[in-house]
MARVEXTI-638553 format. One line per 8 residues: number of its first residue (from 1); their letters; for each residue x, y, z of N, C-alpha, C. Coordinates in steps of 0.1 Angstrom, whole numbers, plus 5000, padded with zeros to 4 digits. Example, Ala and Ser with C-alpha at 12.3 -4.5 7.8 and 13.67 -1.06 7.14 Angstrom:
<sites>
1 = AS = 5132/4943/5078/5123/4955/5078/5132/4967/5078 ~ 5128/4978/5071/5137/4989/5071/5129/5000/5079
</sites>
This chain:
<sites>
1 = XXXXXXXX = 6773/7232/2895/6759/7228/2895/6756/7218/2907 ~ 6745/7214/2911/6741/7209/2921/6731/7196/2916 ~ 6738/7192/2925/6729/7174/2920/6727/7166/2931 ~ 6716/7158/2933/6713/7150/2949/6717/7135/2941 ~ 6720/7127/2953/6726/7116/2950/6723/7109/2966 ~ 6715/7098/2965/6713/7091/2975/6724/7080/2979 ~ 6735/7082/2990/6746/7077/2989/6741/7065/3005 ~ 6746/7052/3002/6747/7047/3018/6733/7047/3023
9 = XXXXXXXX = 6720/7056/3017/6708/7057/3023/6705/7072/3033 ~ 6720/7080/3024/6715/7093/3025/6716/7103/3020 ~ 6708/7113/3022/6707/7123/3006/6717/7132/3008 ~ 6725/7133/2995/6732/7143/2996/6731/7153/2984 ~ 6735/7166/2984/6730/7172/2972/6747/7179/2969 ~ 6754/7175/2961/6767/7183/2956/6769/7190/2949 ~ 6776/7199/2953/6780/7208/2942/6792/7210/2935 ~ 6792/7199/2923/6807/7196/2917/6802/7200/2897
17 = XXXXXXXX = 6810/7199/2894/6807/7201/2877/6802/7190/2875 ~ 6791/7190/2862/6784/7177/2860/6793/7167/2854 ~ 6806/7166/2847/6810/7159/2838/6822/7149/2849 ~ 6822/7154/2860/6829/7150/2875/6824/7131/2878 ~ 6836/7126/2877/6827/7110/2877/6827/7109/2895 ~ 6813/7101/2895/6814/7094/2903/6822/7088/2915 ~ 6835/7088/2912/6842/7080/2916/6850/7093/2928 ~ 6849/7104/2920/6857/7115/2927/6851/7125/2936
25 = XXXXXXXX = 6833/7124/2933/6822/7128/2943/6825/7120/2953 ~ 6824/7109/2954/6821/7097/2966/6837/7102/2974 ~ 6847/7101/2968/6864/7098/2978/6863/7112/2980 ~ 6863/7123/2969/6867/7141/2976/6855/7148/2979 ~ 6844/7144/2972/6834/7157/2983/6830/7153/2994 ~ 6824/7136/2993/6818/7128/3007/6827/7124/3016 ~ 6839/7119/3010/6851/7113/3024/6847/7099/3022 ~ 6847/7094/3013/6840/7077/3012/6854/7071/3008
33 = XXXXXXXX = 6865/7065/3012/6876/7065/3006/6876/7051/3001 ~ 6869/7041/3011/6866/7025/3006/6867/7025/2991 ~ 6861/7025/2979/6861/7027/2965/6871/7030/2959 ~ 6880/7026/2950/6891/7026/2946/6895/7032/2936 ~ 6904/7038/2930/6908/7046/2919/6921/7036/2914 ~ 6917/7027/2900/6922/7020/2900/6930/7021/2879 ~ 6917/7025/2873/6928/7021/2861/6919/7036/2853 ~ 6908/7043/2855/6903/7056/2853/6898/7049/2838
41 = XXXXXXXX = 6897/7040/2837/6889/7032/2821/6880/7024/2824 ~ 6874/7024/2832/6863/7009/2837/6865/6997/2832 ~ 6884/6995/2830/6882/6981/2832/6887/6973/2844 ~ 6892/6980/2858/6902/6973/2864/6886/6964/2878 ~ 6878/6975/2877/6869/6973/2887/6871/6975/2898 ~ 6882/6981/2900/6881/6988/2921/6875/6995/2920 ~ 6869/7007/2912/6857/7016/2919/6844/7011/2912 ~ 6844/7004/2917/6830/6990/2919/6819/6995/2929
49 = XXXXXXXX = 6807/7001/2928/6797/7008/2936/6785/7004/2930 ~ 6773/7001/2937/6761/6998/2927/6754/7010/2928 ~ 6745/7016/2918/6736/7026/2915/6724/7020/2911 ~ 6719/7024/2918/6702/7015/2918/6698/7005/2915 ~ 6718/6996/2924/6710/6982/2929/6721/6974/2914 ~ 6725/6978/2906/6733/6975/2897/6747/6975/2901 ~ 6755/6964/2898/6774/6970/2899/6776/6980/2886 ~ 6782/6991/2889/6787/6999/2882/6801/7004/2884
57 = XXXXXXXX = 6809/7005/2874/6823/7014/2878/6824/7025/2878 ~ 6827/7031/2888/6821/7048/2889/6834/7056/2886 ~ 6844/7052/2882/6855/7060/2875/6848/7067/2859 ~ 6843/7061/2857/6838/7068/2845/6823/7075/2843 ~ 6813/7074/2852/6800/7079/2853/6803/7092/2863 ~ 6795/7097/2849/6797/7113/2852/6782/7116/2862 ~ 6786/7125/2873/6775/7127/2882/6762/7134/2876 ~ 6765/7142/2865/6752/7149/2858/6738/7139/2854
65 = XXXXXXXX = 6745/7124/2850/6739/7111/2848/6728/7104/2860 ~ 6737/7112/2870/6729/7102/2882/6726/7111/2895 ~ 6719/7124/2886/6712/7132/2897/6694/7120/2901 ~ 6696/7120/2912/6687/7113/2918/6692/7094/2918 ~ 6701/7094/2918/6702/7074/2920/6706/7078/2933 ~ 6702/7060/2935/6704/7054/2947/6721/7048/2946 ~ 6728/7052/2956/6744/7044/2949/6747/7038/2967 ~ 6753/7028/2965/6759/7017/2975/6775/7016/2977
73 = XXXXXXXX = 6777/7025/2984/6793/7022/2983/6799/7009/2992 ~ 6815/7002/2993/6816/6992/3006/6812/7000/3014 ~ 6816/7012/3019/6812/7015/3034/6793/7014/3037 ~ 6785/7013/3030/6772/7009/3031/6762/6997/3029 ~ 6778/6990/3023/6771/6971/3020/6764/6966/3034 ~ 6772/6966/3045/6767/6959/3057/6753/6964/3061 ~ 6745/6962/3069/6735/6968/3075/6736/6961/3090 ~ 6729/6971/3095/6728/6967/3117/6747/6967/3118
81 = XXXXXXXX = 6755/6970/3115/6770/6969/3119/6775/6951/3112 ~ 6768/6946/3111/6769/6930/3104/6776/6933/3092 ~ 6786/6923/3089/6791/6922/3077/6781/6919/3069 ~ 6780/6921/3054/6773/6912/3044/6780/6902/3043 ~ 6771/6889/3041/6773/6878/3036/6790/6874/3028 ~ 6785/6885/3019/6798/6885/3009/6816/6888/3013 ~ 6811/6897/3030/6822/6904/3031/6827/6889/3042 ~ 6819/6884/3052/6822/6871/3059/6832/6868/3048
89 = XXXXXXXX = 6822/6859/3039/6828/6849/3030/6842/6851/3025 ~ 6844/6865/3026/6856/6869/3017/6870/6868/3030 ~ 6864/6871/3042/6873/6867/3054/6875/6853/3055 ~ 6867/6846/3057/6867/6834/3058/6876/6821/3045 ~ 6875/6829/3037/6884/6823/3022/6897/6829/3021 ~ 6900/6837/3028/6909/6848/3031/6917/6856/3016 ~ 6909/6858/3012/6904/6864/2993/6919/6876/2997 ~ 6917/6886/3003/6928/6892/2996/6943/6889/3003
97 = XXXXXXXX = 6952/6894/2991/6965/6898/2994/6966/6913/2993 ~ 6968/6917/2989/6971/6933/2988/6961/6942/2993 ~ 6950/6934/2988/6934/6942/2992/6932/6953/2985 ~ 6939/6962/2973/6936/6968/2967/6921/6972/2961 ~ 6920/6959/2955/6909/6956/2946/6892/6954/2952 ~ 6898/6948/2962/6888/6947/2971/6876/6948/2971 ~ 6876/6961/2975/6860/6964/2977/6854/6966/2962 ~ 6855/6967/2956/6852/6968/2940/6850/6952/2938
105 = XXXXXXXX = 6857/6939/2944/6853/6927/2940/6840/6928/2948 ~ 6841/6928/2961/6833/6924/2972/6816/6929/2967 ~ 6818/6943/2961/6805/6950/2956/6797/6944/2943 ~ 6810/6936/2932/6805/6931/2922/6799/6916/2923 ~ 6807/6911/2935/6798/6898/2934/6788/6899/2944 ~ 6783/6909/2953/6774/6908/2963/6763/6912/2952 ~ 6764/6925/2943/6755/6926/2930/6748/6914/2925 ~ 6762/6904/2921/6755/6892/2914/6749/6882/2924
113 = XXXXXXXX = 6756/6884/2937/6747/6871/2946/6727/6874/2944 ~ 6728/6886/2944/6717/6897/2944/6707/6888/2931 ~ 6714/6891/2921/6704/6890/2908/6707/6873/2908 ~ 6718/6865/2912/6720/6852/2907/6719/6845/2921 ~ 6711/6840/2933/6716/6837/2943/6726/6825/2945 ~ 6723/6818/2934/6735/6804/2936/6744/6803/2923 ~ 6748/6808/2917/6756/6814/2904/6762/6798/2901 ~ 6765/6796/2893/6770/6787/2885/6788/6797/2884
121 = XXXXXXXX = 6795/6784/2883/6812/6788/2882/6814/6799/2865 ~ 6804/6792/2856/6807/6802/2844/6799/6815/2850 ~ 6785/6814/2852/6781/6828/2858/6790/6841/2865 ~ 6798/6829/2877/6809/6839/2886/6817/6842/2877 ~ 6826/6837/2867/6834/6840/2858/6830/6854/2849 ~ 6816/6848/2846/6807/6860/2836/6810/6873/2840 ~ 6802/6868/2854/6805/6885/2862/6813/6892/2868 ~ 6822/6880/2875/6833/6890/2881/6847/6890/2867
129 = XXXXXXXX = 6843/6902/2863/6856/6910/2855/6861/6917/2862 ~ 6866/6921/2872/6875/6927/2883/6883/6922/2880 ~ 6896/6929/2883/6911/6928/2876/6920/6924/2891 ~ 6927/6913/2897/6936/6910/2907/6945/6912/2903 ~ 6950/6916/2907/6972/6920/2903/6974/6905/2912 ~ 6971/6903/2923/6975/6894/2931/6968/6880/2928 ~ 6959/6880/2915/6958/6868/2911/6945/6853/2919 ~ 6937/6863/2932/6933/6856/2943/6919/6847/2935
137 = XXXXXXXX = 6918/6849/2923/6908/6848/2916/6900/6832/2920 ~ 6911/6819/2925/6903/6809/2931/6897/6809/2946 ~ 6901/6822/2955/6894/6821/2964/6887/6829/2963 ~ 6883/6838/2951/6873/6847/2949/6861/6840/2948 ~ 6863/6829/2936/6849/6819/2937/6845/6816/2948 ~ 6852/6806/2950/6853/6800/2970/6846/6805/2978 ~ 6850/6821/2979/6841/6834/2987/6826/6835/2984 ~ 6826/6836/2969/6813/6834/2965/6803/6825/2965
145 = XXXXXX = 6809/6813/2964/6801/6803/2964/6794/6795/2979 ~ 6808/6804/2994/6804/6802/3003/6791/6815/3008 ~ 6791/6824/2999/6781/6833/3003/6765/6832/2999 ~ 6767/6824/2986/6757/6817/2980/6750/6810/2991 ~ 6758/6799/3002/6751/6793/3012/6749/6798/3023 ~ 6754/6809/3023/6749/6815/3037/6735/6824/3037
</sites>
C-alpha cells in the first residue's frame, strides 16, 4: 500500500506494508541511516525523529498511522547547512563517546528546547529518557542547557 510521508521537507509517497514502523521506512526505503535501531521497544530512544514537530520513537510507529505527517529526521535538523543549536552544543560539551545514541538524544532535546526554551534540570531529566550505554548523561545537560543560551 502506498502512503505520503513528508520527510526532511519532502514528500515522499512509499510503498511498504502499513504495519512497517517508521523506523525501517526512513533507513531501507529512503537511505536516512542517521536514526538508530536501537532496542525495537521504544525504550532505548536512538530512533528518536519528531512527527509533527513532537519527539517520537519510530521503532514502533507503524507507517499506516502517519500517512500525511510531517517527520524530522537528524539528517533534517539543521537548516542553510548550519548546525542546530543543539547539535553545536552537543560538540562543544563533547556529549558523545560511542555516538550510538546520538542522534535520537540530539532530536529529543532539540524537541524539548522547542516546547521548553530554558528547561529546568528536573524538566531535562523529565524529558530526556534516552538510554546512554556510555553514561554521558552530565554532559547531556551541559549540552542542553548551553543550547538553551544560544
Amino acid at each position: 500500500m502506498a502512503f505520503n510521508i513528508t520527510v526532511n521537507g519532502m514528500v515522499h509517497t512509499v510503498d511498504v506494508d502499513g504495519d512497517t514502523p517508521l523506523l525501517w521506512v526512513l533507513r531501507d526505503t529512503l537511505g536516512l541511516t542517521g536514526t538508530k535501531y536501537g532496542c525495537g521497544i521504544a525504550e532505548c530512544g536512538a530512533c528518536t525523529v519528531h512527527v509533527d514537530g513532537v519527539a517520537q520513537r519510530s521503532c514502533t510507529l507503524a507507517i499506516e498511522d502517519l500517512d500525511g505527517s510531517e517527520i524530522t529526521t537528524i539528517e533534517g535538523l539543521s537548516s542553510g547547512g548550519a548546525p542546530h543549536p543543539v547539535q553545536e552544543a552537543w560538540i562543544t560539551e563533547q556529549v558523545p563517546q560511542c555516538g550510538f545514541c546520538q542522534s535520537g538524544m540530539i532530536m529529543t532535546a532539540a524537541a524539548l528546547l522547542s516546547e521548553t526554551p530554558n528547561p529546568s534540570d528536573g524538566e531535562i531529566a523529565e524529558a530526556m529518557t534516552n538510554i546512554c550505554r556510555c553514561g554521558t548523561y552530565d554532559r547531556v545537560r551541559a549540552a542542553i542547557r548551553r543550547a538553551a543560551k544560544a
